[in-house]
C-alpha positions as CSV (number, residue, x, y, z in Angstrom):
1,X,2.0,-19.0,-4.0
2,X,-1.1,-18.4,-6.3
3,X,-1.5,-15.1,-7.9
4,X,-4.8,-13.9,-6.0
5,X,-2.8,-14.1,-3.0
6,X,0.0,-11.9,-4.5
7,X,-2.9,-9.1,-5.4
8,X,-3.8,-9.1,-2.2
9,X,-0.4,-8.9,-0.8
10,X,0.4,-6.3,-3.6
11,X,-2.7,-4.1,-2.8
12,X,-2.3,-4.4,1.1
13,X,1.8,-3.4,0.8
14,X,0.4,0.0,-1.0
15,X,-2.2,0.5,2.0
16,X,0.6,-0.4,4.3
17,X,3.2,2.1,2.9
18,X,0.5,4.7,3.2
19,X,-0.5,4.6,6.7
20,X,3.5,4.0,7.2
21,X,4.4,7.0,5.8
22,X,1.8,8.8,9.0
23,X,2.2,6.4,11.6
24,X,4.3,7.7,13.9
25,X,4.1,11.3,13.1
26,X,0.1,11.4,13.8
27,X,0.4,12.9,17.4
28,X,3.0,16.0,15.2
29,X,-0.2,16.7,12.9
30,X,-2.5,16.3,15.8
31,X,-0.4,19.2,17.2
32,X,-0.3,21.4,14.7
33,X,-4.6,21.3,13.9
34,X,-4.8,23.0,17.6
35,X,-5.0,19.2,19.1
36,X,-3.3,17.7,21.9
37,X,-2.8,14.1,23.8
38,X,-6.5,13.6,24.5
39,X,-7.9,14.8,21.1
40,X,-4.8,12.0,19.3
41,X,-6.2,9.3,21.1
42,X,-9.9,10.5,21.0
43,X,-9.2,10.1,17.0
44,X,-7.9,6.7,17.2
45,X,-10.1,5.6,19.7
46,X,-13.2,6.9,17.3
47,X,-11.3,4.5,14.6
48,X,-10.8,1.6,16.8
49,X,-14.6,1.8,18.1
50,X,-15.6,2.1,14.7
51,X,-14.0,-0.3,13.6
52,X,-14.3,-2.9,15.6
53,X,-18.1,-2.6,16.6
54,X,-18.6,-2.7,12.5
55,X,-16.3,-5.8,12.2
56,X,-17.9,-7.7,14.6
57,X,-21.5,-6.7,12.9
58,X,-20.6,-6.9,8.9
59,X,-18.1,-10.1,9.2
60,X,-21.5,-12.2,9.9
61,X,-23.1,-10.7,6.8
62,X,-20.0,-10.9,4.8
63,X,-20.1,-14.7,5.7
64,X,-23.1,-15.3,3.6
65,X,-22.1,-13.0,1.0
66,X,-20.6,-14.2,-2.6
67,X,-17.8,-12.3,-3.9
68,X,-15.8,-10.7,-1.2
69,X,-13.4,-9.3,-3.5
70,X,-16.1,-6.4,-4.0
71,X,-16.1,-6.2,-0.2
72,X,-12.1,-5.4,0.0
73,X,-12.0,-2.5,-3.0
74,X,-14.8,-0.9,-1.0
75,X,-12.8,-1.1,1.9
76,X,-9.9,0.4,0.2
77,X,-12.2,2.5,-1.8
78,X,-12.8,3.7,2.0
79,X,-9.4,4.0,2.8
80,X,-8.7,6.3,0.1
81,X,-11.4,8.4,1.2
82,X,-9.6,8.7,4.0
83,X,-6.3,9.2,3.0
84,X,-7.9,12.2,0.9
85,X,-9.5,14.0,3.8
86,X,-5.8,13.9,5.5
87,X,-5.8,16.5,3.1
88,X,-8.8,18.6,4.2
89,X,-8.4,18.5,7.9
90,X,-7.8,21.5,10.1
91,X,-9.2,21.3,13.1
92,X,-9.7,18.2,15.6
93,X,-13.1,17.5,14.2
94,X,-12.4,16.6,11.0
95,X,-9.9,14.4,12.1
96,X,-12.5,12.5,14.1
97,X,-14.6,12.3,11.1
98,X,-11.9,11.0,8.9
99,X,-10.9,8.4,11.6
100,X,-14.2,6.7,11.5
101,X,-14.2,6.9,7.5
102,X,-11.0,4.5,8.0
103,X,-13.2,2.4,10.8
104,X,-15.6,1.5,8.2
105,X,-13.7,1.3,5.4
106,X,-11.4,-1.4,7.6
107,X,-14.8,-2.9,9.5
108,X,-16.1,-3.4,5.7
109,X,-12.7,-4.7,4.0
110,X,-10.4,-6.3,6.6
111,X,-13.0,-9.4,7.0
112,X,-13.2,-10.2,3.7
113,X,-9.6,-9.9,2.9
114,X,-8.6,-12.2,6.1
115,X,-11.1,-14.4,5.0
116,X,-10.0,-14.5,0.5
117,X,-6.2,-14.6,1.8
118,X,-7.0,-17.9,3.9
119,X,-9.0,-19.2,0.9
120,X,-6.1,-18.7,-1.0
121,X,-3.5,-20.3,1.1
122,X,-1.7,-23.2,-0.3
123,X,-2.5,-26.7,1.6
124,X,0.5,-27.6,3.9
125,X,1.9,-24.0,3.8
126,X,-0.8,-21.7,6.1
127,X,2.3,-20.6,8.2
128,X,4.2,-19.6,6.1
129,X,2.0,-17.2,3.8
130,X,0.4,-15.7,6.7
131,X,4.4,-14.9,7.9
132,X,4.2,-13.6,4.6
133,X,1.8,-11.1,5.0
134,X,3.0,-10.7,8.9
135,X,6.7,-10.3,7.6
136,X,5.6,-7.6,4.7
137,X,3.4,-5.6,6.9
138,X,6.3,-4.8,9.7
139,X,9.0,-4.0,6.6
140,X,7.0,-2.1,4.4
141,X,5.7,-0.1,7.5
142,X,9.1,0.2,9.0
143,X,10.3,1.7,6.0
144,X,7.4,3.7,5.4
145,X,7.8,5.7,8.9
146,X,11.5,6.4,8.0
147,X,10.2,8.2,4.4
148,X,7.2,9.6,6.0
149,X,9.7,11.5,8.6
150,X,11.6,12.3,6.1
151,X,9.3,13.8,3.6
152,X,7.0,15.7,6.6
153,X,10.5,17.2,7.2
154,X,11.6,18.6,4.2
155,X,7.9,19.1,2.6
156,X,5.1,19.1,5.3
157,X,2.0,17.2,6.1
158,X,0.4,18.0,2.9
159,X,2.7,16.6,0.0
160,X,2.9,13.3,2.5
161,X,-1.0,13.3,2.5
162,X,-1.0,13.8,-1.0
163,X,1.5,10.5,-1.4
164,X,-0.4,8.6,0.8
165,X,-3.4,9.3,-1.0
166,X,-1.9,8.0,-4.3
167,X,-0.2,5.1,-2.7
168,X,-3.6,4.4,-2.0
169,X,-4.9,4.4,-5.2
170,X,-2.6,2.6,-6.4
171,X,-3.6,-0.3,-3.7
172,X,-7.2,0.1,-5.2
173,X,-6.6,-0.6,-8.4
174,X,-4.6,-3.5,-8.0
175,X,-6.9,-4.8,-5.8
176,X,-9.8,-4.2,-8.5
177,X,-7.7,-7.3,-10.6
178,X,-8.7,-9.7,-7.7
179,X,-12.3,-9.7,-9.9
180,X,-11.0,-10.0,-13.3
181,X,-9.3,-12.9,-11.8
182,X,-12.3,-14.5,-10.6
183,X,-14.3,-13.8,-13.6
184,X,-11.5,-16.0,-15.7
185,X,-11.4,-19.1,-13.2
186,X,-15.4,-18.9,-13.7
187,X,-15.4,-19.1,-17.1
188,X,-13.2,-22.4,-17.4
């Protein structure tokens, strides 16, 4: 497996563990900001909608566009934004707002990344480092929802939010390697 692929699957396990850790206790903190049922899928659906009327716009751009790498830490760079504002939300409208931060931090980075991780793939072995990826994403997330019940239980949303954040960061600035690698393979 060549090492950009191993950024990218480094940087997207971080991203992973932090939305892992909220996952499944989104509709809890949707609850406790004065939401209910409606305002929890309101927010996703602003996410979805976001993201996914951005992705189908930004992937043709990003298809013409050198260096995609750029295009994922913005994304993530995003991402982190968002994880952030976790931090900052109290009622049901800044959750909204924070949803659609994700949607176009994921409309501007998922794209790219999809599109670097299949450039990367070794010949004859496409199926097995996607399952890679597939594999990683359904462990690290699994494991992720069992910490994030347990630290929201013993600590609250906040220190999670906080974690998440930095998990996040930590994605970031692995991902930010994905350029210095590029800029050696240039130079050869």
């Amino acid at each position: 497996m060549r090492k950009e692929l191993k950024i990218l699957l480094l940087a997207s396990s971080l991203f992973m563990l932090a939305g892992g850790l909220f996952g499944p206790l989104y509709a809890v903190f949707v609850e406790d900001i004065g939401g209910d049922l409606l305002t929890a899928g309101g927010a996703y659906a602003a996410f979805s909608i976001a993201a996914g009327v951005l992705i189908f716009i930004i992937s043709r751009w990003e298809d013409h566009v050198k260096h995609q790498e750029k295009f994922i830490i913005i994304g993530y760079a995003l991402s982190c934004l968002g994880y952030l504002g976790y931090i900052f939300v109290q009622v049901p409208l800044h959750l909204f707002l924070v949803q659609i931060v994700f949607g176009v931090g994921e409309a501007i980075g998922v794209p790219a990344y999809d599109g670097l991780y299949s450039k990367f793939l070794d010949k004859g072995r496409y199926i097995s480092e996607w399952g890679v990826w597939e594999s990683m994403a359904y462990i690290v997330t699994g494991v992720a929802a069992i910490i994030g019940g347990l630290l929201a239980s013993l600590y609250g949303f906040r220190l999670l939010f906080v974690i998440m954040f930095i998990a996040s960061l930590a994605g970031l600035a692995i991902s930010i390697f994905l350029i210095s690698k590029k800029g050696k393979r240039q130079s050869k």
